[in-house]
Biopython code that builds the backbone (N, CA, C, O; Angstrom):
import numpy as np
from Bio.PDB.StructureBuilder import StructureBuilder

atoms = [
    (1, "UNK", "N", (193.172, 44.178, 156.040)),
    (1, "UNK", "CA", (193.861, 43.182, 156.800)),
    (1, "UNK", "C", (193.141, 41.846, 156.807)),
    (1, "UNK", "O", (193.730, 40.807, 156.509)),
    (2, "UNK", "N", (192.009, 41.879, 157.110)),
    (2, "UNK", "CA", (190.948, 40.945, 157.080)),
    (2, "UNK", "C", (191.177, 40.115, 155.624)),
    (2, "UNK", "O", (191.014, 38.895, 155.601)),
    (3, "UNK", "N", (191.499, 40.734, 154.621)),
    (3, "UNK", "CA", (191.471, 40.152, 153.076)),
    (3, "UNK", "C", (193.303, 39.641, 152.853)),
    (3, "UNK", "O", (193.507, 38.706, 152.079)),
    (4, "UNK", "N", (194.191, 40.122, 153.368)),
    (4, "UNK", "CA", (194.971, 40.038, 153.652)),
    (4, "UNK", "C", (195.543, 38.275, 154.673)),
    (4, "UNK", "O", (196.549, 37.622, 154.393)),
    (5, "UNK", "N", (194.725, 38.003, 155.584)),
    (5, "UNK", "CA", (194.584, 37.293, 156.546)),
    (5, "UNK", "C", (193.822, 36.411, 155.650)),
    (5, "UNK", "O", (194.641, 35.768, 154.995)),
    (6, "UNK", "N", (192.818, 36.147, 155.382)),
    (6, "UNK", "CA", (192.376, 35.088, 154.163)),
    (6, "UNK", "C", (192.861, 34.936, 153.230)),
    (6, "UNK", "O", (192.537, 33.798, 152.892)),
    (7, "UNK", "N", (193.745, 35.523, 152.198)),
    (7, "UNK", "CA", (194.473, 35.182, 151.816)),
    (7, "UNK", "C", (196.099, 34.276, 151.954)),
    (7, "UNK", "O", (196.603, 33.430, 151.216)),
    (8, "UNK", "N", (196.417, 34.695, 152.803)),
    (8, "UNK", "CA", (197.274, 34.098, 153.174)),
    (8, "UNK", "C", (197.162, 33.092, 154.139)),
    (8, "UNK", "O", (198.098, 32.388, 154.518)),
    (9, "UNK", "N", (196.159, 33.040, 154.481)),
    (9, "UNK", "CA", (195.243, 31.147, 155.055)),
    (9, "UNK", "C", (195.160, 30.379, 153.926)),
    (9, "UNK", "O", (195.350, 29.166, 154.017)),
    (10, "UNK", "N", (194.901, 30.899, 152.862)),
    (10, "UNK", "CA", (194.189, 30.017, 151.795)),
    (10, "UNK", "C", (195.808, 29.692, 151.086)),
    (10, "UNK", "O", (195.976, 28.527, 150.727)),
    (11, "UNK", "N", (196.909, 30.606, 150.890)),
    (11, "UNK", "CA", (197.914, 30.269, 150.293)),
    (11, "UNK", "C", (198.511, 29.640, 151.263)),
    (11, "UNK", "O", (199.344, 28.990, 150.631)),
    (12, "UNK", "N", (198.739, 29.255, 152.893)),
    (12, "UNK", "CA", (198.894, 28.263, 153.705)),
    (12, "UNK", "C", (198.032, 27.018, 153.128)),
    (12, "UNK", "O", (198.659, 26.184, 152.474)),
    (13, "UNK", "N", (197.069, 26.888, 153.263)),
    (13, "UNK", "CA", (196.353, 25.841, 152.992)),
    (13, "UNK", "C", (196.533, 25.351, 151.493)),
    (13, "UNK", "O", (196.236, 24.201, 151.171)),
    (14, "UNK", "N", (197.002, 26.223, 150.648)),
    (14, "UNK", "CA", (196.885, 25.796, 149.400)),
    (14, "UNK", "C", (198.847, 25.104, 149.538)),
    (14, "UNK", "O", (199.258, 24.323, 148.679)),
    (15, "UNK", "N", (199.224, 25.296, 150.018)),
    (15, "UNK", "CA", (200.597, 25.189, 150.654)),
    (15, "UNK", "C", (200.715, 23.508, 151.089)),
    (15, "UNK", "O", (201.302, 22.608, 150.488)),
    (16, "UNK", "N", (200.099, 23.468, 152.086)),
    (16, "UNK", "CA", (199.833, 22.042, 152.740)),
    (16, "UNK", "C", (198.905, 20.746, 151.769)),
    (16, "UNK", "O", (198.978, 19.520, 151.862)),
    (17, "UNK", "N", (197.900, 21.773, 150.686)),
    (17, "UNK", "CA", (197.493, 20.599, 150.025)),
    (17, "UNK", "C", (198.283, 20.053, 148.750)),
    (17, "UNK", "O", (198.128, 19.005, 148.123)),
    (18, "UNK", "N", (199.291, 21.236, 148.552)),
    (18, "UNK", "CA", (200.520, 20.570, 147.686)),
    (18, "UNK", "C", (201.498, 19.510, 148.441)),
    (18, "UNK", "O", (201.702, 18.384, 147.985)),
    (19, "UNK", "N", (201.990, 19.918, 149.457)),
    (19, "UNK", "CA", (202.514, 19.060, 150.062)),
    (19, "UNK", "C", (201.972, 17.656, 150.417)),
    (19, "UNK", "O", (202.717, 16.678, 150.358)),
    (20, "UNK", "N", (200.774, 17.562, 150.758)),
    (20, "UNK", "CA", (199.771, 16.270, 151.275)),
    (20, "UNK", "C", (200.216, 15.648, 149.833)),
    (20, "UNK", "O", (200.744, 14.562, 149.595)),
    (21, "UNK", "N", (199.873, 16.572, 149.054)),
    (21, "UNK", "CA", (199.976, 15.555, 147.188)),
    (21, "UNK", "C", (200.853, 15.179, 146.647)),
    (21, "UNK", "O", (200.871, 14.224, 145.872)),
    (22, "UNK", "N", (201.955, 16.032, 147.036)),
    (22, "UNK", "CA", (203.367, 15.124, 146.610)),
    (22, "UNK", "C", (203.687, 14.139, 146.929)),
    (22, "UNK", "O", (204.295, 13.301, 146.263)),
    (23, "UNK", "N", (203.093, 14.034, 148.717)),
    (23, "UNK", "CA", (203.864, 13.131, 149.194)),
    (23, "UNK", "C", (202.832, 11.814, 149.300)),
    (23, "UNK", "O", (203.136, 10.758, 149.856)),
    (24, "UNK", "N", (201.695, 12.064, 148.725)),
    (24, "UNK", "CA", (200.844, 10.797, 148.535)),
    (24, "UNK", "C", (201.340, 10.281, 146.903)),
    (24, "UNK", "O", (201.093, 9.128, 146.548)),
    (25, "UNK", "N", (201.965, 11.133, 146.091)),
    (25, "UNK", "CA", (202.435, 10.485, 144.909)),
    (25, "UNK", "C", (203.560, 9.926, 145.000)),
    (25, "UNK", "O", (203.900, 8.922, 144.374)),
    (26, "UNK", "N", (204.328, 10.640, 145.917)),
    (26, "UNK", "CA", (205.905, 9.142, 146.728)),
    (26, "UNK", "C", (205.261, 8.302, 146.905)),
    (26, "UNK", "O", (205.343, 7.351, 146.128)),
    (27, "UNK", "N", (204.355, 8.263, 147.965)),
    (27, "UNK", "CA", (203.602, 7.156, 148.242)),
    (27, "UNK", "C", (203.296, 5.929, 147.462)),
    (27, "UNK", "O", (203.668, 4.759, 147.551)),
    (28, "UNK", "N", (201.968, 7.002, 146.143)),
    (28, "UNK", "CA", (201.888, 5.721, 145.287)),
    (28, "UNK", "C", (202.872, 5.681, 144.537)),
    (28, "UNK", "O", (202.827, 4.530, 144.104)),
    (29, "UNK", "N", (203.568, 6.076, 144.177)),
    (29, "UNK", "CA", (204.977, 5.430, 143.065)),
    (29, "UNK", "C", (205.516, 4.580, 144.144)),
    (29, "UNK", "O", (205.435, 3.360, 143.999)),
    (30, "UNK", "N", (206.029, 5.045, 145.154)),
    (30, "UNK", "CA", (207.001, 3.722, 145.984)),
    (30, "UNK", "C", (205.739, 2.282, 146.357)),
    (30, "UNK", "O", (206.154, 1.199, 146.771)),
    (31, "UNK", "N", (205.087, 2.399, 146.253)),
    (31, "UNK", "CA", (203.523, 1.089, 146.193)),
    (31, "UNK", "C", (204.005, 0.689, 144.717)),
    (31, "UNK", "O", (204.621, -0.338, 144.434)),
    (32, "UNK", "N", (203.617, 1.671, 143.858)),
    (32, "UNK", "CA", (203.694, 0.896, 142.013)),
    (32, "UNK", "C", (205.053, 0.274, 142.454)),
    (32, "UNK", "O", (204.694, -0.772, 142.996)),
    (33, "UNK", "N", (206.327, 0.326, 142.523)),
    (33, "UNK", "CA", (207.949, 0.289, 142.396)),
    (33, "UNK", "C", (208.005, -0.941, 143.356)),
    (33, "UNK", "O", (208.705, -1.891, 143.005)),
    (34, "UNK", "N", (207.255, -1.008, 144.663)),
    (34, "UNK", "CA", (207.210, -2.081, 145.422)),
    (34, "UNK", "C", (206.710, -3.499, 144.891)),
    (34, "UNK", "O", (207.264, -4.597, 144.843)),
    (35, "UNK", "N", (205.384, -3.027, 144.492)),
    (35, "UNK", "CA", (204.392, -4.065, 143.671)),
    (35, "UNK", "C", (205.387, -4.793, 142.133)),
    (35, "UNK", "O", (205.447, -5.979, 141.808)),
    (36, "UNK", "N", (205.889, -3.887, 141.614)),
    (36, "UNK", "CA", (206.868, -4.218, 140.387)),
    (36, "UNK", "C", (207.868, -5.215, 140.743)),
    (36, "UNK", "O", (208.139, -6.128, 139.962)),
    (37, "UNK", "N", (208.515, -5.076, 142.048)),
    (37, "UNK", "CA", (209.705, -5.732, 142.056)),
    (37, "UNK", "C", (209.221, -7.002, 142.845)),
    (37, "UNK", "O", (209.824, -8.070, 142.736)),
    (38, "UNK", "N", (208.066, -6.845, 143.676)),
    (38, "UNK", "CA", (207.701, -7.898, 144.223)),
    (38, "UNK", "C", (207.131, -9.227, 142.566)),
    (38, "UNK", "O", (207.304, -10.433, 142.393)),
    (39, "UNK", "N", (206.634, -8.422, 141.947)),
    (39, "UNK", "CA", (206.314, -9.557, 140.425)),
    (39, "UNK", "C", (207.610, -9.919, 140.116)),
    (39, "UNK", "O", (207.908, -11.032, 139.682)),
    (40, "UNK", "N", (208.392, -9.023, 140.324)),
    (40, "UNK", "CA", (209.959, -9.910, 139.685)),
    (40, "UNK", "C", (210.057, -10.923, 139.881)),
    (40, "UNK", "O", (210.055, -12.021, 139.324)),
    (41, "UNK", "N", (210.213, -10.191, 141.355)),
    (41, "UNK", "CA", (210.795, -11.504, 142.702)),
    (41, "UNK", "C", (210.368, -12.717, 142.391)),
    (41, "UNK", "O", (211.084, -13.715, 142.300)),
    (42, "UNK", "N", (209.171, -12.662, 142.219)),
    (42, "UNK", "CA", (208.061, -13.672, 142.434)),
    (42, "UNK", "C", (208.527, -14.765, 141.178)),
    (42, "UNK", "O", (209.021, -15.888, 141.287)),
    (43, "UNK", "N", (208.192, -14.027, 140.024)),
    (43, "UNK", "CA", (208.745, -14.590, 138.814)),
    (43, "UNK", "C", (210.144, -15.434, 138.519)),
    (43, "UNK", "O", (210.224, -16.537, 137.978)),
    (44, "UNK", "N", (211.510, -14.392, 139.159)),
    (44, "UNK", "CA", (212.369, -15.114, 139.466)),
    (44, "UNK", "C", (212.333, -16.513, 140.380)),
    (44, "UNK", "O", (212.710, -17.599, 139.942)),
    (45, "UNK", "N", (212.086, -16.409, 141.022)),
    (45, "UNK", "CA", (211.938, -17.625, 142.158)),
    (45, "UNK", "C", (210.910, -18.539, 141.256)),
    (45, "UNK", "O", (211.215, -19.715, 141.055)),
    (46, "UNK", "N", (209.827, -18.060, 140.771)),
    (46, "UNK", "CA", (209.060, -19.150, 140.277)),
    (46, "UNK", "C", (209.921, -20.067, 139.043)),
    (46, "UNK", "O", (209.810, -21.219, 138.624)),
    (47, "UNK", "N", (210.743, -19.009, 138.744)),
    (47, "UNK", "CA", (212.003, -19.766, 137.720)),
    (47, "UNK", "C", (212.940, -20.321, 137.550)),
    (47, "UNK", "O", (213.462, -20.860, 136.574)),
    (48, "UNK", "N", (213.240, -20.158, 138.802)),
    (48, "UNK", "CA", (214.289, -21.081, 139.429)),
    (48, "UNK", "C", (213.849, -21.776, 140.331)),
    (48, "UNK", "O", (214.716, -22.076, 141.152)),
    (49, "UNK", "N", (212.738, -22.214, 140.560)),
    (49, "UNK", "CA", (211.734, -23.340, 141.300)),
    (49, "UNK", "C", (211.612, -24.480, 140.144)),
    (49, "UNK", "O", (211.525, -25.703, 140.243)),
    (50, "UNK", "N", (211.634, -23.785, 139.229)),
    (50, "UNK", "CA", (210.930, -24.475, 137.714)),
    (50, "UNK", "C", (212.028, -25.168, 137.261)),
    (50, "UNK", "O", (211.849, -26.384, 137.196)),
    (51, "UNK", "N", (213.167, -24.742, 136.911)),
    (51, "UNK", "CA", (214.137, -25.452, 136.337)),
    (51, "UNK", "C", (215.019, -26.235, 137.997)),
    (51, "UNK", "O", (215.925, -27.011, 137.695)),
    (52, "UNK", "N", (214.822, -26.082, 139.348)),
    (52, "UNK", "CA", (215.505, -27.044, 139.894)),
    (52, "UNK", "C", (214.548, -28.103, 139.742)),
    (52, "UNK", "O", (215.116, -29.185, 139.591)),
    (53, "UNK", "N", (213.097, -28.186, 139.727)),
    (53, "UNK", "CA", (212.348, -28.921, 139.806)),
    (53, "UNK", "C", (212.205, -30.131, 138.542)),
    (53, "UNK", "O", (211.766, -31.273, 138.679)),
    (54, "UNK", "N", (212.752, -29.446, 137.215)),
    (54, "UNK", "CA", (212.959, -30.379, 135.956)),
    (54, "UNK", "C", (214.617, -30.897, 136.236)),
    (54, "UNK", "O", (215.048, -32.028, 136.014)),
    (55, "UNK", "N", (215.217, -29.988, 136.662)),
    (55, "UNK", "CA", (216.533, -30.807, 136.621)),
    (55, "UNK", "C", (216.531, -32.413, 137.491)),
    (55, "UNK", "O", (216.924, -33.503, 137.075)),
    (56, "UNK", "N", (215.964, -32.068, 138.747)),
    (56, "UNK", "CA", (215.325, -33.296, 139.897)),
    (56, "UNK", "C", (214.588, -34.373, 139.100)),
    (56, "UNK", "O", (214.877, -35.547, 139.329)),
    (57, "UNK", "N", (213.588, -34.053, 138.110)),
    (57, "UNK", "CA", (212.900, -34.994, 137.648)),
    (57, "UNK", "C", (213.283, -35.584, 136.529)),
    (57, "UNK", "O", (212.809, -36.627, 136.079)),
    (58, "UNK", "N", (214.317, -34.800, 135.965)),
    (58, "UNK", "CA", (215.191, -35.276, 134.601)),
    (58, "UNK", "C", (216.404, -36.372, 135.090)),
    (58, "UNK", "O", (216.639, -37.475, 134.597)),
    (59, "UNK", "N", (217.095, -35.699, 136.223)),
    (59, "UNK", "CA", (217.760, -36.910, 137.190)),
    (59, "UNK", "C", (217.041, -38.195, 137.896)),
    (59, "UNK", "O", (217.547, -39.303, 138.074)),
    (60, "UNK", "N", (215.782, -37.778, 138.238)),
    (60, "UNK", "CA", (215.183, -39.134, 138.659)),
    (60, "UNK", "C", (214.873, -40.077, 137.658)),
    (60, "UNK", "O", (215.071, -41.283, 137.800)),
    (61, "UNK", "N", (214.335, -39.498, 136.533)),
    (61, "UNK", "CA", (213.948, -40.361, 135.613)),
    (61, "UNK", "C", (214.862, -41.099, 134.880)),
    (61, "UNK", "O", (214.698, -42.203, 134.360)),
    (62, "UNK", "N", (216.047, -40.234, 134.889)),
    (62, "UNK", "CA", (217.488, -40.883, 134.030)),
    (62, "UNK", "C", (217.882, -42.106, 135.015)),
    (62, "UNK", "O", (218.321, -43.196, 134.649)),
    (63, "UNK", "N", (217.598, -41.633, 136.528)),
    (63, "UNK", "CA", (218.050, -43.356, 137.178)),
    (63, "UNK", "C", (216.893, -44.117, 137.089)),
    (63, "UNK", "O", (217.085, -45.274, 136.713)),
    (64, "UNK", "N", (215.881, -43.837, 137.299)),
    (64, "UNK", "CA", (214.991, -44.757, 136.690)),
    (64, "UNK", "C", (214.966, -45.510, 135.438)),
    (64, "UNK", "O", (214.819, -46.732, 135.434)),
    (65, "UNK", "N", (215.066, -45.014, 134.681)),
    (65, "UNK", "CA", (215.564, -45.662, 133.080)),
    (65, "UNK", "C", (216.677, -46.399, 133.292)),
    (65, "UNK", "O", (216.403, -47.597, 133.226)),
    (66, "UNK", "N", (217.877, -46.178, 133.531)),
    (66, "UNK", "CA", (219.073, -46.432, 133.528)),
    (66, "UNK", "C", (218.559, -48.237, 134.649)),
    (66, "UNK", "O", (218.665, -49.412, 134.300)),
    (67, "UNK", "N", (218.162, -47.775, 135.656)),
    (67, "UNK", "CA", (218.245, -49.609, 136.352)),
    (67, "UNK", "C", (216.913, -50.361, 135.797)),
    (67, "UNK", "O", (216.569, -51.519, 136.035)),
    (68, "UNK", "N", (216.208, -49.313, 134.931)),
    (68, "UNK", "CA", (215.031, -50.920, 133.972)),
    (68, "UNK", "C", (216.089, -51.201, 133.077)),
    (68, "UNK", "O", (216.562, -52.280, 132.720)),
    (69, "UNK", "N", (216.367, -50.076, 132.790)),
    (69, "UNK", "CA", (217.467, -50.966, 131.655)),
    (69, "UNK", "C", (218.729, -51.951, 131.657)),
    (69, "UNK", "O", (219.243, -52.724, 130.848)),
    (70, "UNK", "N", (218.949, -51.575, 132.852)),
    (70, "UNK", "CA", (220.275, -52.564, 133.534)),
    (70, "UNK", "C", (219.642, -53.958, 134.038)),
    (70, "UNK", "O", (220.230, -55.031, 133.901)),
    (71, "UNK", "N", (218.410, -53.823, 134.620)),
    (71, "UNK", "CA", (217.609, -54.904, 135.016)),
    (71, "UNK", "C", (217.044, -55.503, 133.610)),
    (71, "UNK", "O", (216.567, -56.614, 133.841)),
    (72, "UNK", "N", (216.932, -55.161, 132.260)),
    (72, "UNK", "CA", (216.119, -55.659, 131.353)),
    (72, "UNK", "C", (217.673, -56.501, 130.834)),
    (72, "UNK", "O", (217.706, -57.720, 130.666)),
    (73, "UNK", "N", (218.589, -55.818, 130.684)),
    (73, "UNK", "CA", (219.818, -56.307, 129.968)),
    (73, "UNK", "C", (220.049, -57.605, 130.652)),
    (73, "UNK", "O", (220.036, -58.678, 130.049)),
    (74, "UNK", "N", (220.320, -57.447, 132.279)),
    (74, "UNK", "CA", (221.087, -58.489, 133.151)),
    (74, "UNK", "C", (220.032, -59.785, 132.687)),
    (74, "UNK", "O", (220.559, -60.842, 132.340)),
    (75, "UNK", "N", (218.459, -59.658, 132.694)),
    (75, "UNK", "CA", (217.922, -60.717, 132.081)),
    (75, "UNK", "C", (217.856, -60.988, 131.294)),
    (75, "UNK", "O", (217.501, -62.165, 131.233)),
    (76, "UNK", "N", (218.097, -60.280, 129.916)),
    (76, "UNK", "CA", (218.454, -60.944, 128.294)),
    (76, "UNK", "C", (219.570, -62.015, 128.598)),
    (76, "UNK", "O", (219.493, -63.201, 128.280)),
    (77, "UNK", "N", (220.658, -61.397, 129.286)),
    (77, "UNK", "CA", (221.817, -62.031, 129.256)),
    (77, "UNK", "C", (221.881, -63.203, 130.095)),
    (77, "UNK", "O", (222.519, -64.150, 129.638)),
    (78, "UNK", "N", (221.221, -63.359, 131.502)),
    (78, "UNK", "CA", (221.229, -64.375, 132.070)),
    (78, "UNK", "C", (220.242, -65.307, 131.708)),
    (78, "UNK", "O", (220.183, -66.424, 132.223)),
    (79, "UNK", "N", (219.129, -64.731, 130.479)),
    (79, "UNK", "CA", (218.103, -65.750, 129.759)),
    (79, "UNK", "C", (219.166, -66.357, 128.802)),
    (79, "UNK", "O", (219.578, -67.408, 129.293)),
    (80, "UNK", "N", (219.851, -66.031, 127.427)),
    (80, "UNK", "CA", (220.626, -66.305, 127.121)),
    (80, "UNK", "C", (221.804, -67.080, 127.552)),
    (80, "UNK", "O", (221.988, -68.077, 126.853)),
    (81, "UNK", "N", (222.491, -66.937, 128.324)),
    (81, "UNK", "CA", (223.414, -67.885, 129.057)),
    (81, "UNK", "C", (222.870, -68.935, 129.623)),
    (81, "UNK", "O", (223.616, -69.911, 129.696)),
    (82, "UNK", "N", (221.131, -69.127, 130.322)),
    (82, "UNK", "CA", (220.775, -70.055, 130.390)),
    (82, "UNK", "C", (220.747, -70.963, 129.404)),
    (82, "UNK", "O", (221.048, -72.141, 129.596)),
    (83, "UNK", "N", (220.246, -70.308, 127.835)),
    (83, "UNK", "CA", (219.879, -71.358, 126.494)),
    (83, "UNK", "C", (220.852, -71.938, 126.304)),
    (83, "UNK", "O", (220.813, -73.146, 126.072)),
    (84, "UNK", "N", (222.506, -70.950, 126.364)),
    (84, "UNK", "CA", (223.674, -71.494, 125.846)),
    (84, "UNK", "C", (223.979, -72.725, 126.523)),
    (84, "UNK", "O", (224.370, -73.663, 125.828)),
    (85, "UNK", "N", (223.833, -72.917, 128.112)),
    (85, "UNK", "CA", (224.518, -73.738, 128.874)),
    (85, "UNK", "C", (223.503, -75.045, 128.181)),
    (85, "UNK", "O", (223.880, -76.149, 127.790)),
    (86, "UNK", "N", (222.408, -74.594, 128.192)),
    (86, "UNK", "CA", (221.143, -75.579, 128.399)),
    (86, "UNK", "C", (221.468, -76.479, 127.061)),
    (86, "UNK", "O", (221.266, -77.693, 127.023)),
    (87, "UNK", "N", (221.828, -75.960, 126.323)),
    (87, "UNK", "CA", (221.985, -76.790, 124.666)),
    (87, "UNK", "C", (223.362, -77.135, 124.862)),
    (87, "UNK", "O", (223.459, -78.361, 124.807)),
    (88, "UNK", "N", (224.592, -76.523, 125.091)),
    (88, "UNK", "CA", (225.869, -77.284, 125.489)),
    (88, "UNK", "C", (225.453, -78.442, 126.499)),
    (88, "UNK", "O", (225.608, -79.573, 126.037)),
    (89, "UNK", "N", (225.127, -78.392, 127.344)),
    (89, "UNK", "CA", (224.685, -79.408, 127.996)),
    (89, "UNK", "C", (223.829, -81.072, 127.825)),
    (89, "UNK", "O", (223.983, -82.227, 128.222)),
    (90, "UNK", "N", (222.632, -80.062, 126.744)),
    (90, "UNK", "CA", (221.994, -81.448, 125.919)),
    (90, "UNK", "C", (222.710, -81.937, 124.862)),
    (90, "UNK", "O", (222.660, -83.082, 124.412)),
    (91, "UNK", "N", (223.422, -80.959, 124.460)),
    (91, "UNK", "CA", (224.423, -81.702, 123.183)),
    (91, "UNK", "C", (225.245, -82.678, 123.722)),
    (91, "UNK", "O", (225.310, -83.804, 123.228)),
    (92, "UNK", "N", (226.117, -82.205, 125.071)),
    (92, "UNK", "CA", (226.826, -83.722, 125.867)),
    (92, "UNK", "C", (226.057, -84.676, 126.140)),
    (92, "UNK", "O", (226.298, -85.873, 125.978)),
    (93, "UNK", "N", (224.964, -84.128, 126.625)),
    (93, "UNK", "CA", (224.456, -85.656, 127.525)),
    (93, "UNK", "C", (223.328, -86.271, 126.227)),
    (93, "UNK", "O", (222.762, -87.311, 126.563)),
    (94, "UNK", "N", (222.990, -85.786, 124.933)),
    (94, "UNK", "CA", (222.806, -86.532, 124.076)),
    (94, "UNK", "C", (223.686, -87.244, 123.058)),
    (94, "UNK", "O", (223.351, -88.103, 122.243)),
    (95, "UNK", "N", (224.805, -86.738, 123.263)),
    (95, "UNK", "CA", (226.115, -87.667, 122.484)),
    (95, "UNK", "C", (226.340, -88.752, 123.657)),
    (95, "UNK", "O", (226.593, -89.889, 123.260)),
    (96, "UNK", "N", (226.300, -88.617, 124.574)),
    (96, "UNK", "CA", (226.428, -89.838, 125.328)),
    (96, "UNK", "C", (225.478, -90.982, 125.320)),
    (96, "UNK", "O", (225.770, -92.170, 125.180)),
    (97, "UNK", "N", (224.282, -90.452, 125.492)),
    (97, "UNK", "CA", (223.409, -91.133, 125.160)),
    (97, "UNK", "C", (222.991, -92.247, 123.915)),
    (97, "UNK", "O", (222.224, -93.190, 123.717)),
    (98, "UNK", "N", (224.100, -91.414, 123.197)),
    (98, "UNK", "CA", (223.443, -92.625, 121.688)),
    (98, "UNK", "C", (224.795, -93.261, 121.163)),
    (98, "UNK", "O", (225.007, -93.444, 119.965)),
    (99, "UNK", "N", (225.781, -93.612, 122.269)),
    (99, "UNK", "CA", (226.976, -94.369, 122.306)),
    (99, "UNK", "C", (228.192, -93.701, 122.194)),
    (99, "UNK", "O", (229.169, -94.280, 122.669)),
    (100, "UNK", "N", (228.405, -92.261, 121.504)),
    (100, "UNK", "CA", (229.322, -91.528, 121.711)),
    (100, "UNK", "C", (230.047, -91.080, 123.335)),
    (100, "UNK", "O", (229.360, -90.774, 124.310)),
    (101, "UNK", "N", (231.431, -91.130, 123.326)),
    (101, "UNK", "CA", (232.512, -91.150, 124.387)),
    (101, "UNK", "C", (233.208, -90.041, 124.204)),
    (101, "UNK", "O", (233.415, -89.651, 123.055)),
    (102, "UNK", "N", (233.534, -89.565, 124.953)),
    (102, "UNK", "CA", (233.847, -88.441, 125.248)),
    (102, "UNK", "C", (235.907, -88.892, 125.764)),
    (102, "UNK", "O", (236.754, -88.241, 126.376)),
    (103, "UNK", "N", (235.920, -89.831, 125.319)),
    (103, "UNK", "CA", (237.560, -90.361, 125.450)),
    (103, "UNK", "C", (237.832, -91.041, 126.526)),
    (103, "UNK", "O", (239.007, -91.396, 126.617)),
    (104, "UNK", "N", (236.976, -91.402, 127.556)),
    (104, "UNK", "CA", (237.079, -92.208, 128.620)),
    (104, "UNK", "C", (237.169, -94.010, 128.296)),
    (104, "UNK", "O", (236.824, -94.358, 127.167)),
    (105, "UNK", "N", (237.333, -94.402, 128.652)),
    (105, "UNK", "CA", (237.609, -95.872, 128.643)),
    (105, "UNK", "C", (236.639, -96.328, 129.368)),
    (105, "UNK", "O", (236.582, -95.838, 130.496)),
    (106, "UNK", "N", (235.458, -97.494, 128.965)),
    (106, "UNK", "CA", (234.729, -98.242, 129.559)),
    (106, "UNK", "C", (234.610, -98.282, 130.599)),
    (106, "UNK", "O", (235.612, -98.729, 131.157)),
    (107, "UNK", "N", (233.424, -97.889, 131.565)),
    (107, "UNK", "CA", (233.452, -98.376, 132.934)),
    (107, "UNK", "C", (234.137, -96.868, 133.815)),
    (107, "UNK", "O", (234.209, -96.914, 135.044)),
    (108, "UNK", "N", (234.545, -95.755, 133.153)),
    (108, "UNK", "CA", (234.486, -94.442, 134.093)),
    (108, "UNK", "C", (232.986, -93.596, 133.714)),
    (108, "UNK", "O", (232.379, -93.589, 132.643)),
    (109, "UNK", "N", (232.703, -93.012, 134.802)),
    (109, "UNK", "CA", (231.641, -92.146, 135.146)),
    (109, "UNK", "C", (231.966, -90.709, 135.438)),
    (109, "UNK", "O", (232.875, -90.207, 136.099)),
    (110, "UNK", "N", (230.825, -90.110, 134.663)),
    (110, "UNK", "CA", (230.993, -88.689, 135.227)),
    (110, "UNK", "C", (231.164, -88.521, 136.523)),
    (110, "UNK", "O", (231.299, -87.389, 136.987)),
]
sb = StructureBuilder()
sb.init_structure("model")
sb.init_model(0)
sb.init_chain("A")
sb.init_seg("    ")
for serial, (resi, resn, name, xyz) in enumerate(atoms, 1):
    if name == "N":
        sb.init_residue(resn, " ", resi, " ")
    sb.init_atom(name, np.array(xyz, "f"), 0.0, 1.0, " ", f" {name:<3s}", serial, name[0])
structure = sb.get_structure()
């Protein structure tokens, strides 16, 4: 009985240390499976952090470009329209100057 009774302690106990082990290998697999999806996660988000963050800076920079360039143009053009007026202008008031009339009759003023 005595051999009987230790035995069947030890197949209890050998009982419970299967059980302790299974359920520490749920354990670590649901840890590995946790840890896995948390790198996803992580990854995802870091990837879609990444591309809102170039789209933002691809839009900022496109308006940035876009008003030097609107600002570089508006001054070509208003440098230009200055030269044009500036030489139409000396071309009149140097034809006047060297006796040419512009169809007025003696004695009217601009």
């Amino acid at each position: 009985m005595l051999i009987d009774d230790i035995l069947q302690a030890v197949n209890l106990r050998s009982q419970v240390n299967l059980i302790l082990l299974t359920s520490q290998r749920r354990s670590i697999s649901t840890l590995l499976e946790d840890r896995q999806t948390d790198r996803q996660t992580d990854r995802q988000t870091d990837r879609q952090t990444d591309r809102q963050t170039d789209r933002q800076t691809d839009r900022q920079t496109e308006r940035q470009t876009d008003r030097q360039t609107d600002r570089q143009t508006d001054r070509q053009t208003d440098r230009q329209t200055d030269r044009q007026t500036d030489r139409q202008t000396d071309k009149r008031t140097d034809g006047r100057t060297h006796g040419q009339t512009d169809g007025r009759t003696d004695g009217q003023t601009d």
